[in-house]
py3Dmol code that shows the C-alpha trace and the ligand (Angstrom):
import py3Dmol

protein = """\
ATOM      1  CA  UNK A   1     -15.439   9.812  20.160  1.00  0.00           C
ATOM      2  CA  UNK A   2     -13.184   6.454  19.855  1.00  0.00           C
ATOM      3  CA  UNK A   3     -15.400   4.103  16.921  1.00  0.00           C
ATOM      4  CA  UNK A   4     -14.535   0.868  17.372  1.00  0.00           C
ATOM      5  CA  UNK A   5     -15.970  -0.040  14.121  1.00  0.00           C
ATOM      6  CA  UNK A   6     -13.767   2.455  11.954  1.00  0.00           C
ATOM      7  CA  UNK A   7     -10.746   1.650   9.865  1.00  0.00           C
ATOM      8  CA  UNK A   8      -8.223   4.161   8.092  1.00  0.00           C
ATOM      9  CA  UNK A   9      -6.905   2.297   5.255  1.00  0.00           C
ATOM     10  CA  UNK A  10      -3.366   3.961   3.988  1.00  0.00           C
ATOM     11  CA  UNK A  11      -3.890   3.853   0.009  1.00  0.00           C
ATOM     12  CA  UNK A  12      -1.742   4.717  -2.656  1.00  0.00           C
ATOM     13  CA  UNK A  13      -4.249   3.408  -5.433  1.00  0.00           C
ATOM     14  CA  UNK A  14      -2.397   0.184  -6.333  1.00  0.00           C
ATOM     15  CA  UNK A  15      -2.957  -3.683  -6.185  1.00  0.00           C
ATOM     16  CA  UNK A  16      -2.164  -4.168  -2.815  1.00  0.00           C
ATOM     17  CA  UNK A  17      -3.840  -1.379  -0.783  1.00  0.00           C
ATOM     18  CA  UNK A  18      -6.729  -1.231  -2.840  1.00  0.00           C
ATOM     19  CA  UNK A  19      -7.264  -5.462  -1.757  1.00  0.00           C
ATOM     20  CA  UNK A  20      -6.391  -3.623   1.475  1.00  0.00           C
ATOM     21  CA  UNK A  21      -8.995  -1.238   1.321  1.00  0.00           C
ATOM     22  CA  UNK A  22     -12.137  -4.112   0.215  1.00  0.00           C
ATOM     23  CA  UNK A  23     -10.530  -6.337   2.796  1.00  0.00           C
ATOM     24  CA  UNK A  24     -11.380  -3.050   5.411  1.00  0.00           C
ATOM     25  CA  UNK A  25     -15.011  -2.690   4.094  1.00  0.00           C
ATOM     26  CA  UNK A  26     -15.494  -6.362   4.377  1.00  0.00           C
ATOM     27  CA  UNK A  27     -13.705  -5.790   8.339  1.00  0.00           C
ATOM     28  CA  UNK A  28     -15.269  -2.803   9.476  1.00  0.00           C
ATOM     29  CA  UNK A  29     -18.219  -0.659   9.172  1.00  0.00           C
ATOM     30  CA  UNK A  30     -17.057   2.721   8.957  1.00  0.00           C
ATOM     31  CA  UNK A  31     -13.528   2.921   6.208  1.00  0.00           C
ATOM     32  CA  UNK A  32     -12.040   6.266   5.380  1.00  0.00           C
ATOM     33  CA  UNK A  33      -8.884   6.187   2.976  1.00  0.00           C
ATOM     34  CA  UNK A  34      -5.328   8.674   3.478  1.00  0.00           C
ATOM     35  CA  UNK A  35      -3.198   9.095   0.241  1.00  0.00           C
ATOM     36  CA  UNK A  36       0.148   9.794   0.433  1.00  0.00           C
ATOM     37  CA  UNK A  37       2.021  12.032  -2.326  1.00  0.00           C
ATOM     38  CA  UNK A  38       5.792  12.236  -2.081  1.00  0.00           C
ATOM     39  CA  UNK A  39       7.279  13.703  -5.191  1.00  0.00           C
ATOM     40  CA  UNK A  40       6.465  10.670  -6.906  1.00  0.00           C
ATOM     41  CA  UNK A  41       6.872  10.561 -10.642  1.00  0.00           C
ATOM     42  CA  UNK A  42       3.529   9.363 -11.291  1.00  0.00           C
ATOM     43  CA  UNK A  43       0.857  11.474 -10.078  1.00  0.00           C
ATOM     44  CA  UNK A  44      -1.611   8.994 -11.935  1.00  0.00           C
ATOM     45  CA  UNK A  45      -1.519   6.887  -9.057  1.00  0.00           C
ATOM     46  CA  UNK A  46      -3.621   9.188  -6.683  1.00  0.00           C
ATOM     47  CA  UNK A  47      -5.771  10.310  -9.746  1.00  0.00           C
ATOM     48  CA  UNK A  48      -6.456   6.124  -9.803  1.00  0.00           C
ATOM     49  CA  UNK A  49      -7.013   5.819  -5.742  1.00  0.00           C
ATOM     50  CA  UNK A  50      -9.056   9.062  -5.760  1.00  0.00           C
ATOM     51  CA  UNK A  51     -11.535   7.369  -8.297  1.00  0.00           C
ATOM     52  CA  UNK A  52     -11.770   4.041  -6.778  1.00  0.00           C
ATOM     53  CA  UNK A  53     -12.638   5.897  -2.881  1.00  0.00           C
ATOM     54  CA  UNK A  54     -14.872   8.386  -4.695  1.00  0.00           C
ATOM     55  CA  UNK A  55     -16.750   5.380  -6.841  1.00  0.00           C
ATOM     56  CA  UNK A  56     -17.794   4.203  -3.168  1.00  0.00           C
ATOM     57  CA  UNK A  57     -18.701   7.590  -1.074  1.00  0.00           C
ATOM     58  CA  UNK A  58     -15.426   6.601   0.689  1.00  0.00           C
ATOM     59  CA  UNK A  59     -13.706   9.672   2.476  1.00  0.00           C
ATOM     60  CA  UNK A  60     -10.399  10.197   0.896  1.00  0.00           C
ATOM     61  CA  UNK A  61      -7.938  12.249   2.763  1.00  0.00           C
ATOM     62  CA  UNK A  62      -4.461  13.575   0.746  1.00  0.00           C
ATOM     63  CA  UNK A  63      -1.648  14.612   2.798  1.00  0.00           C
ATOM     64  CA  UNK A  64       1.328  16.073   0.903  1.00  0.00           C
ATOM     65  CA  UNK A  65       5.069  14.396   2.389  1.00  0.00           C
ATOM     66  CA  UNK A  66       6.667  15.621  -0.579  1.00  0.00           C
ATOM     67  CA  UNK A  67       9.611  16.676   1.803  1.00  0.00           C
ATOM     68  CA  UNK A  68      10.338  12.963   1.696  1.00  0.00           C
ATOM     69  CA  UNK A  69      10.860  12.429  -1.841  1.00  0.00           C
ATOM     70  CA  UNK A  70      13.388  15.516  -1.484  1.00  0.00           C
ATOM     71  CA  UNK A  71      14.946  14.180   1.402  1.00  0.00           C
ATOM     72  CA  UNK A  72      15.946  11.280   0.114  1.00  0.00           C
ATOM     73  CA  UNK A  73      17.278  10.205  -3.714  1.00  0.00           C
ATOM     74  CA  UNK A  74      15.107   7.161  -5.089  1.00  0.00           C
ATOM     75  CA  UNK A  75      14.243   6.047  -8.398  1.00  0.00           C
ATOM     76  CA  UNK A  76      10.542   6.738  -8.132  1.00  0.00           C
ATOM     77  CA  UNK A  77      10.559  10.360  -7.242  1.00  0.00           C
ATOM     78  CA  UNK A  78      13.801  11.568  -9.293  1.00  0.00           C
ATOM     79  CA  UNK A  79      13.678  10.554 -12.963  1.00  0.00           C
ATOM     80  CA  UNK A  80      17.636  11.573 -13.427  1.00  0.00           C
ATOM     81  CA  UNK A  81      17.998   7.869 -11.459  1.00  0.00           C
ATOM     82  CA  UNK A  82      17.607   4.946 -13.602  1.00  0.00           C
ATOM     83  CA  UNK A  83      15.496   2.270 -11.668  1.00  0.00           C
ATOM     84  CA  UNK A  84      17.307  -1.125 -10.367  1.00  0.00           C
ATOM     85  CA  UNK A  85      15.767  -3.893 -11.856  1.00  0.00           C
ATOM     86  CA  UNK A  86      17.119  -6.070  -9.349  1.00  0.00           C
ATOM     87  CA  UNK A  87      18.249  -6.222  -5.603  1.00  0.00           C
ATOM     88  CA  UNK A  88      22.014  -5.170  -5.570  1.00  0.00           C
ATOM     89  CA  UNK A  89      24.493  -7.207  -3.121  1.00  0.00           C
ATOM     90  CA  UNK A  90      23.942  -6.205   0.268  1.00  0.00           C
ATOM     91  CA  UNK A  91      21.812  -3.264  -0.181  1.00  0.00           C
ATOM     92  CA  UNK A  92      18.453  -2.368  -1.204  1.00  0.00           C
ATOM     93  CA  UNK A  93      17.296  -1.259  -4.598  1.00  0.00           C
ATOM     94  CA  UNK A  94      17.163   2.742  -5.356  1.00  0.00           C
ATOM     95  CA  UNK A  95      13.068   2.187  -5.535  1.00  0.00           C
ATOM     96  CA  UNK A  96      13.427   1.937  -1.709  1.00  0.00           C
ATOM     97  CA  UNK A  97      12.298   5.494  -0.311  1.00  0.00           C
ATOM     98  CA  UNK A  98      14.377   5.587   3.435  1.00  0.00           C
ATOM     99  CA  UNK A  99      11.063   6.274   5.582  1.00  0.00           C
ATOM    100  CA  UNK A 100       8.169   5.793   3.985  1.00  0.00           C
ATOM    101  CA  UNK A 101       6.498   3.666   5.805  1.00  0.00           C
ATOM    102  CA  UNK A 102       7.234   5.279   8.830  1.00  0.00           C
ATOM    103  CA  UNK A 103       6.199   8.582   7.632  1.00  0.00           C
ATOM    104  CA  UNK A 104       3.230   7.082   6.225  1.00  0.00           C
ATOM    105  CA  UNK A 105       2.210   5.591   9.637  1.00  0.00           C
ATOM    106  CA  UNK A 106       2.475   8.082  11.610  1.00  0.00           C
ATOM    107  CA  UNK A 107       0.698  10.829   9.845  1.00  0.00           C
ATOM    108  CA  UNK A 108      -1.410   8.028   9.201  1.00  0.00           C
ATOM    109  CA  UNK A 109      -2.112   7.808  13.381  1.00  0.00           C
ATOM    110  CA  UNK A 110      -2.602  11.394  14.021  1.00  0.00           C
ATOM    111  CA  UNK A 111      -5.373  11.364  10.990  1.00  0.00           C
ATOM    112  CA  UNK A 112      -7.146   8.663  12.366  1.00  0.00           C
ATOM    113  CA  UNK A 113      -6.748   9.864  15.893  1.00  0.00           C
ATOM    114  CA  UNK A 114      -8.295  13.326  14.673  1.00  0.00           C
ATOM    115  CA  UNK A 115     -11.344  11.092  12.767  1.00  0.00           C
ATOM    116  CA  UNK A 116     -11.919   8.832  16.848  1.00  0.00           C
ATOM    117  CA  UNK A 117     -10.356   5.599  13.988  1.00  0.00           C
ATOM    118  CA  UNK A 118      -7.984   3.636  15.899  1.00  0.00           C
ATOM    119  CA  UNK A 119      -7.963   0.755  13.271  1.00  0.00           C
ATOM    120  CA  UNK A 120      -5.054   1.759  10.711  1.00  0.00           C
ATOM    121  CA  UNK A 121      -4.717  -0.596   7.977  1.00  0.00           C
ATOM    122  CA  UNK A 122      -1.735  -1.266   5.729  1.00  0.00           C
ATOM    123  CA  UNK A 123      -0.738  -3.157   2.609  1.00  0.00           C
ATOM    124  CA  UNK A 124       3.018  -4.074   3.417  1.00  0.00           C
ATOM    125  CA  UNK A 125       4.130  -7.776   2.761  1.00  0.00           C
ATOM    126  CA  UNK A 126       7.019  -9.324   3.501  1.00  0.00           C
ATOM    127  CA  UNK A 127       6.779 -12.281   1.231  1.00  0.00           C
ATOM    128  CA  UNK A 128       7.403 -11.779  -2.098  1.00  0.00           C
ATOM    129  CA  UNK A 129       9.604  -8.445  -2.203  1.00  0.00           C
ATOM    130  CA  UNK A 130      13.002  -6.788  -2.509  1.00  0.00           C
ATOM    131  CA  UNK A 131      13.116  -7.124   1.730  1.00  0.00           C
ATOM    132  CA  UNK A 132      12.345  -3.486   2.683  1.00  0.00           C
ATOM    133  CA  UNK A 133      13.046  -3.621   5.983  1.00  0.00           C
ATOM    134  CA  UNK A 134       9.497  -1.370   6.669  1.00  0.00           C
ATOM    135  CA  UNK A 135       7.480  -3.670   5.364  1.00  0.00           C
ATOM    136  CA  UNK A 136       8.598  -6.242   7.751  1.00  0.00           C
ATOM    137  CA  UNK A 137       6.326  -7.486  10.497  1.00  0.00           C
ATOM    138  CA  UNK A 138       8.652  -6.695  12.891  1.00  0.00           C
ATOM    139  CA  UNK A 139       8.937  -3.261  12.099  1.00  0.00           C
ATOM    140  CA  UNK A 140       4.906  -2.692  12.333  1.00  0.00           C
ATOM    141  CA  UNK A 141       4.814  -4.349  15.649  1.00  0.00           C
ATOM    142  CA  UNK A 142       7.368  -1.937  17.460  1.00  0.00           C
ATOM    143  CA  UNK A 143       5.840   1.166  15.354  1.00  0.00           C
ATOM    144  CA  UNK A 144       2.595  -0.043  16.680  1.00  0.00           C
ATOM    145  CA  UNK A 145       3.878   0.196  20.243  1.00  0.00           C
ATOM    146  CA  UNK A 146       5.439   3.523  19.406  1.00  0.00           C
ATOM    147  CA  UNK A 147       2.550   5.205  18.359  1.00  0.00           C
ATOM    148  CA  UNK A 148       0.157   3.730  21.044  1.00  0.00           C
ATOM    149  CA  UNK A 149       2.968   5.123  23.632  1.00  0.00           C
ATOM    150  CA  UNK A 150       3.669   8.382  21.675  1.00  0.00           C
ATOM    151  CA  UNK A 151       0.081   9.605  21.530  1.00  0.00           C
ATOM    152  CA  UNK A 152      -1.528   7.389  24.949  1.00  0.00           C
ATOM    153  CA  UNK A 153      -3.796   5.780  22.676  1.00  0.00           C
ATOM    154  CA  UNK A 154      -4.915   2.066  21.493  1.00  0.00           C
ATOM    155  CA  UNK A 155      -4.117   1.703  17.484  1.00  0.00           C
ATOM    156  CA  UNK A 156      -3.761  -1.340  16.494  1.00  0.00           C
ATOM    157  CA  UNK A 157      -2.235  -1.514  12.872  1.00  0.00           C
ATOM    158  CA  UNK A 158      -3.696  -4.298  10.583  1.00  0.00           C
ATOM    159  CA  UNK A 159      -1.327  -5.813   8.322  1.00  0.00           C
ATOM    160  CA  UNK A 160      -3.467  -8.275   6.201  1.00  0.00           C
ATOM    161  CA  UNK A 161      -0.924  -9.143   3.272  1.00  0.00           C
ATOM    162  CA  UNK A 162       1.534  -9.600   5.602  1.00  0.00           C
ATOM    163  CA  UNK A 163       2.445 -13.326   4.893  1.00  0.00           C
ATOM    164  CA  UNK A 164       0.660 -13.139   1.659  1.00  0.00           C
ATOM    165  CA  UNK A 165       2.670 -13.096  -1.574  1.00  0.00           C
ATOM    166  CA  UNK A 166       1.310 -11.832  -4.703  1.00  0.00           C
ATOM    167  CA  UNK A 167      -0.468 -14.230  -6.204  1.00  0.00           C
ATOM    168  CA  UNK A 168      -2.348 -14.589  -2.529  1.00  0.00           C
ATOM    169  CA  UNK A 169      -3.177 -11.034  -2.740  1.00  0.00           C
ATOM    170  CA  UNK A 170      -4.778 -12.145  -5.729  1.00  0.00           C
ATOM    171  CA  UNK A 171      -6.937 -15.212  -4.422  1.00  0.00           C
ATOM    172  CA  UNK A 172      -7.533 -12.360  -1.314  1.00  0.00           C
ATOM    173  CA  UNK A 173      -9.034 -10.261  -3.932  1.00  0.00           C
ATOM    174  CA  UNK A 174     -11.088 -12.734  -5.754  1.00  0.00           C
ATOM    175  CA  UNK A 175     -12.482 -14.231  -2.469  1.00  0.00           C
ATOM    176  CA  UNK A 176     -13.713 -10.301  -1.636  1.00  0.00           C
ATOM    177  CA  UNK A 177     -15.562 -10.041  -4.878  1.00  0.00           C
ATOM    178  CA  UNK A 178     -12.725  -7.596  -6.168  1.00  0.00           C
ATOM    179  CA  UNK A 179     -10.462  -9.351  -8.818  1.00  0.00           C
ATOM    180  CA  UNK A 180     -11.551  -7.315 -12.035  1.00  0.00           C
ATOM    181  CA  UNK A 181     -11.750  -4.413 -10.640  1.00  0.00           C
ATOM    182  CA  UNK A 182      -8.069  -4.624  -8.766  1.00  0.00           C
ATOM    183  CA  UNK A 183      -6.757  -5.886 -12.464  1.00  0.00           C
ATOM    184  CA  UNK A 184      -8.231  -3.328 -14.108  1.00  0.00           C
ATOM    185  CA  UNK A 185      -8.608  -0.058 -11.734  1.00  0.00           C
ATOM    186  CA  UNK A 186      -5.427  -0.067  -9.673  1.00  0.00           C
ATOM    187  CA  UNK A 187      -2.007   1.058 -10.604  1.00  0.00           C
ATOM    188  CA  UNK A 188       1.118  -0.514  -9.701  1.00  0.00           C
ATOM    189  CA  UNK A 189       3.628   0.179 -12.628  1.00  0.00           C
ATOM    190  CA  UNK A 190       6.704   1.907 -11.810  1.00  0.00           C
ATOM    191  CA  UNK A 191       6.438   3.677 -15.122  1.00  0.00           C
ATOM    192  CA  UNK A 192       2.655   4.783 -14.108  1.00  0.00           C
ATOM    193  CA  UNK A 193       0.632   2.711 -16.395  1.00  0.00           C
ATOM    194  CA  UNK A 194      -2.470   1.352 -15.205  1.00  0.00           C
ATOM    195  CA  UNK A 195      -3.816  -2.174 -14.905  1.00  0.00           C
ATOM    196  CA  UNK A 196      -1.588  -4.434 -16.504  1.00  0.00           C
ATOM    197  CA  UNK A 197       1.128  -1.684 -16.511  1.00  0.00           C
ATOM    198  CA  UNK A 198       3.979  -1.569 -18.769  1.00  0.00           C
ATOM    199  CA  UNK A 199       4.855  -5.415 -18.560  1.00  0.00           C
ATOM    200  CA  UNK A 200       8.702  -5.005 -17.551  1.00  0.00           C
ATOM    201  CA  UNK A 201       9.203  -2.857 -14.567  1.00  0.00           C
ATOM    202  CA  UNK A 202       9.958  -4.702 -11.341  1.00  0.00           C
ATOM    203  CA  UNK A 203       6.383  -4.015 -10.230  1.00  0.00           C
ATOM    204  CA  UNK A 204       4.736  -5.047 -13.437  1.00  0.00           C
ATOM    205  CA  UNK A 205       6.903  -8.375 -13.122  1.00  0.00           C
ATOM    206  CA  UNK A 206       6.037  -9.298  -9.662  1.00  0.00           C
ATOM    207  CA  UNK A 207       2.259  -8.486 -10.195  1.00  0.00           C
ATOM    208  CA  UNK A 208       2.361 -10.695 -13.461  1.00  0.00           C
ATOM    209  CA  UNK A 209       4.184 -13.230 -11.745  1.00  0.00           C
ATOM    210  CA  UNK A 210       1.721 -13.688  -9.206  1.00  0.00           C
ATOM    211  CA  UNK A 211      -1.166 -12.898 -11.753  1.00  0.00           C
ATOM    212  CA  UNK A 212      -0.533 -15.962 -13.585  1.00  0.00           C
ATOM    213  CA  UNK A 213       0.575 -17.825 -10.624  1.00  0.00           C
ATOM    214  CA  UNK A 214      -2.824 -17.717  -9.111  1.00  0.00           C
ATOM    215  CA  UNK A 215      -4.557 -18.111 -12.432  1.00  0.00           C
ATOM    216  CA  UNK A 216      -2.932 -21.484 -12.527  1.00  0.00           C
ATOM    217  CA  UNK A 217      -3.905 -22.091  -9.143  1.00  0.00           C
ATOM    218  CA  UNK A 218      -7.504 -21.069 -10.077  1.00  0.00           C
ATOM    219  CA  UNK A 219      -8.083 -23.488 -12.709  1.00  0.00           C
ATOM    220  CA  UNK A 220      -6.529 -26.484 -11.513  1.00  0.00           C
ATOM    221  CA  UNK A 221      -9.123 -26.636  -8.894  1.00  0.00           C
TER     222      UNK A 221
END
"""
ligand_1 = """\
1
ZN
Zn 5.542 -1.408 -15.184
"""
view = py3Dmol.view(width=600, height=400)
view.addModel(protein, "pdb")
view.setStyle({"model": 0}, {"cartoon": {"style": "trace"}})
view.addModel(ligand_1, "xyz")
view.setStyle({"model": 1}, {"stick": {}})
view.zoomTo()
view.show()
């Protein structure tokens, strides 16, 4: 049966998807959580999301894409390739897995289609970031119309960081009661330390930048 009500929030454990995930509770009244591992370096990272659904009674589902991570040389799932710091001329950094989102989405769709959840939320953003071209908005819209004509079905895919950058993921956080525990329970470090992380990765940098962005923001009010 289709339940109007019901959200699957895709959730890797980190800052954004787990504001992603509070942001779905807050939306709907039935939230179930899918975890994606790839080959990813850092196995921590579904250890982390694993606690935070489990905390809550919130059904977490793990689907193994690790074919992806062999398909396709990146930084985060092959630890012979030393990470980009920054974006390179005309390209995109080697932390960009060819894919993911796409993958991610549409194993996503046939989950929630199997579970009656037609509400798929994700955490992609295209403020803020190295450009990934499936994070874009555009790209969600026309895989949103793929899927709904692929399977004959209604999803509608909720992107609600989409314009957000980080440090209004953060103020998105604190205004769902969930700043603490997204500083201190989520992992976003490229080199798989949690919370604050490891301070220099390209992650680390962007979340800190937009930490102390908002923080600013905060107190000057
Ligand atoms: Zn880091």
């Amino acid at each position: 049966m289709k339940n109007k009500n019901a959200a699957l929030v895709c959730f890797s454990g980190g800052q954004d998807s787990t504001t992603c995930l509070f942001w779905a509770l807050r939306n709907f009244t039935e939230v179930e959580t899918v975890c994606f591992t790839y080959g990813q370096k850092h196995s921590i990272e579904v250890d982390y999301a694993c606690s935070i659904a489990e905390k809550r009674n919130i059904p977490f589902h793990l689907l193994d894409v690790s074919l992806l991570g062999q398909l396709a040389p990146n930084s985060l799932t092959d630890s012979s390739i030393v990470m980009d710091n920054d974006k390179p001329d005309e390209s995109y950094p080697n932390t960009f897995v060819p894919g993911r989102n796409l993958i991610f989405l549409t194993f996503a769709a046939v989950l929630a289609r199997s579970r009656g959840i037609y509400n798929i939320v994700t955490g992609v953003s295209e403020a803020d970031y190295s450009g990934y071209p499936d994070c874009r908005d555009t790209f969600i819209r026309s895989l949103n119309v793929t899927l709904n004509l692929a399977m004959d079905e209604r999803f509608e895919l909720h992107t609600p960081l989409m314009s957000r950058d980080k440090s209004e993921v953060w103020e998105l956080a604190d205004e769902l009661g969930v700043f603490d525990l997204v500083r201190n329970e989520t992992i976003t470090c490229y080199n798989g330390i949690p919370a604050d992380g490891c301070g220099h990765c390209p992650a680390c940098k962007l979340r800190r930048e937009g930490l102390d962005k908002y923080l600013r923001r905060r107190t000057s009010r």
